[in-house]
C-alpha positions as CSV (number, residue, x, y, z in Angstrom):
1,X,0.0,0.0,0.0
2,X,1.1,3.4,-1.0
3,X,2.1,6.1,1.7
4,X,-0.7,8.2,0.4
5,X,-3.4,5.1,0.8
6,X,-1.9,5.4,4.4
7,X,-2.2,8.8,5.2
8,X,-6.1,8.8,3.5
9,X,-6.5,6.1,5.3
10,X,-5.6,7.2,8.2
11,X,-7.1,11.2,8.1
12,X,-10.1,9.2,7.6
13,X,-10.0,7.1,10.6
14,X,-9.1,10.4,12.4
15,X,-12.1,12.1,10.6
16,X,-14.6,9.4,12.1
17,X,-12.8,9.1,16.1
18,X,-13.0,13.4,15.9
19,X,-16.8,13.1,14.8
20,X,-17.8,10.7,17.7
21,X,-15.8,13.1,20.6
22,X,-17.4,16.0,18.6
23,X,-20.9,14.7,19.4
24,X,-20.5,14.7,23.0
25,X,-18.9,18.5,22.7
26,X,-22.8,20.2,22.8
27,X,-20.8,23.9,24.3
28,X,-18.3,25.9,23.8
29,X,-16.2,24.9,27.1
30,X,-16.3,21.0,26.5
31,X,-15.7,22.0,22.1
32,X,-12.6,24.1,23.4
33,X,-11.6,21.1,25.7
34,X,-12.0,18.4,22.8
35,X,-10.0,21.1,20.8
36,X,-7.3,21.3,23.2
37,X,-7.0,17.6,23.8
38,X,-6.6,17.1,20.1
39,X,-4.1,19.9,19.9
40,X,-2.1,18.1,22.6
41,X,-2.3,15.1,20.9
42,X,-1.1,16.0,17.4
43,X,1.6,18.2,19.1
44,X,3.1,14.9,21.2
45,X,2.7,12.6,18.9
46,X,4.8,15.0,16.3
47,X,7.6,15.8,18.9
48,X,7.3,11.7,19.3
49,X,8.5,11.1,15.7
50,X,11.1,14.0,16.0
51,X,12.6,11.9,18.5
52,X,12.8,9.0,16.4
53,X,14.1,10.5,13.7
54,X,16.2,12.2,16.2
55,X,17.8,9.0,17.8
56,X,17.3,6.7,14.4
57,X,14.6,4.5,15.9
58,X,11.7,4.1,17.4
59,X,10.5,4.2,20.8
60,X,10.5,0.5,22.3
61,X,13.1,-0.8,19.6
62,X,15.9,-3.0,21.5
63,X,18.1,-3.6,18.4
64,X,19.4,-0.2,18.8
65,X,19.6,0.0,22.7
66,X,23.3,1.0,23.8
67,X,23.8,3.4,20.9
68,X,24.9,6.1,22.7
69,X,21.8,8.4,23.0
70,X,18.6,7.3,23.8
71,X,15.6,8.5,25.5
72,X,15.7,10.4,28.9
73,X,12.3,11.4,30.1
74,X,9.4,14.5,29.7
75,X,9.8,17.5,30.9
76,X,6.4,19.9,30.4
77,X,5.6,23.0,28.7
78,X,2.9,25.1,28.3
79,X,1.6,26.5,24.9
80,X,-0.3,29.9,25.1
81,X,-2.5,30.5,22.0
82,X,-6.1,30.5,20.5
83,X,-7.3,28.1,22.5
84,X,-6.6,28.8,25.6
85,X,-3.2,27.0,27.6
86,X,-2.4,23.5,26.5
87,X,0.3,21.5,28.5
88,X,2.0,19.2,26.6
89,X,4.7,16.8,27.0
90,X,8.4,17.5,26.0
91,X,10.5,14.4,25.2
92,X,14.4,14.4,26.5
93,X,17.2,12.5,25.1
94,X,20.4,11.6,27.6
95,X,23.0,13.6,25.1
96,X,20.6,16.7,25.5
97,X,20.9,17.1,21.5
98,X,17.2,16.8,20.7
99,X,16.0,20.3,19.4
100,X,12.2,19.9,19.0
101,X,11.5,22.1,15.5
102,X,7.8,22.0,15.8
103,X,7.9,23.5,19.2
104,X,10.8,25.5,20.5
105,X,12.5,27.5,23.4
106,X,10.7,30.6,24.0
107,X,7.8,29.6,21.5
108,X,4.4,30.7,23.5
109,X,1.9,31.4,20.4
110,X,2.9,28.6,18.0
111,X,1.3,28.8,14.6
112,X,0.3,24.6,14.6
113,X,-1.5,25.0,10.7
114,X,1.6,26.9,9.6
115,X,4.5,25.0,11.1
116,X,2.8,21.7,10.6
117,X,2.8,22.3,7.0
118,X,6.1,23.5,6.2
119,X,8.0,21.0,9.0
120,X,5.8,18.0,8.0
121,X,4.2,18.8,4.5
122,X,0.7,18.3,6.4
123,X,-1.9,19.7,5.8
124,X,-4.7,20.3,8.7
């Protein structure tokens, strides 16, 4: 299967989970909530796969265990914007080398559409 059979695949399973949370969002504090939720969500799960491609592999993988970096923990950050304060989750490595790009040092109003699409090429 083709990565763009994945990734149509996959916004569409996305699509359908977001639809069935969305129904239970009937005002505007639990829509914000559900919106703040999925920002964290997309914003982890990015700075997850900077990691890997950080350290070479992927979280869990033994093969590459003793390589010389690896992971070191969270530490947590809070993201002012739109939506109100989302806390996320900042991954460590032990060498202290891992420079998120999708979220930075110092980076309070972060422009998710924007930086998502030029980091990633994704468009949301």
């Amino acid at each position: 299967m083709s990565r763009t059979m994945d990734n149509t695949n996959l916004e569409q399973q996305l699509k359908s989970q977001v639809s069935e949370l969305a129904k239970d969002a009937n005002c505007e504090a639990s829509r914000n909530s559900l919106t703040q939720k999925l920002i964290k969500m997309t914003i982890e799960a990015a700075l997850g796969a900077e990691l890997d491609e950080h350290l070479g592999y992927p979280k869990n993988d033994t093969a590459k265990r003793g390589s010389g970096n690896s992971r070191n923990g969270t530490r947590s950050k809070r993201l002012r914007g739109r939506h109100g304060v989302v806390k996320i989750t900042i991954f460590r490595d032990r060498a202290r080398s891992f420079k998120p790009r999708f979220v930075h040092k110092g980076h309070e109003h972060p422009r998710h559409r924007r930086c998502l699409q030029k980091t990633y090429g994704a468009d949301v």
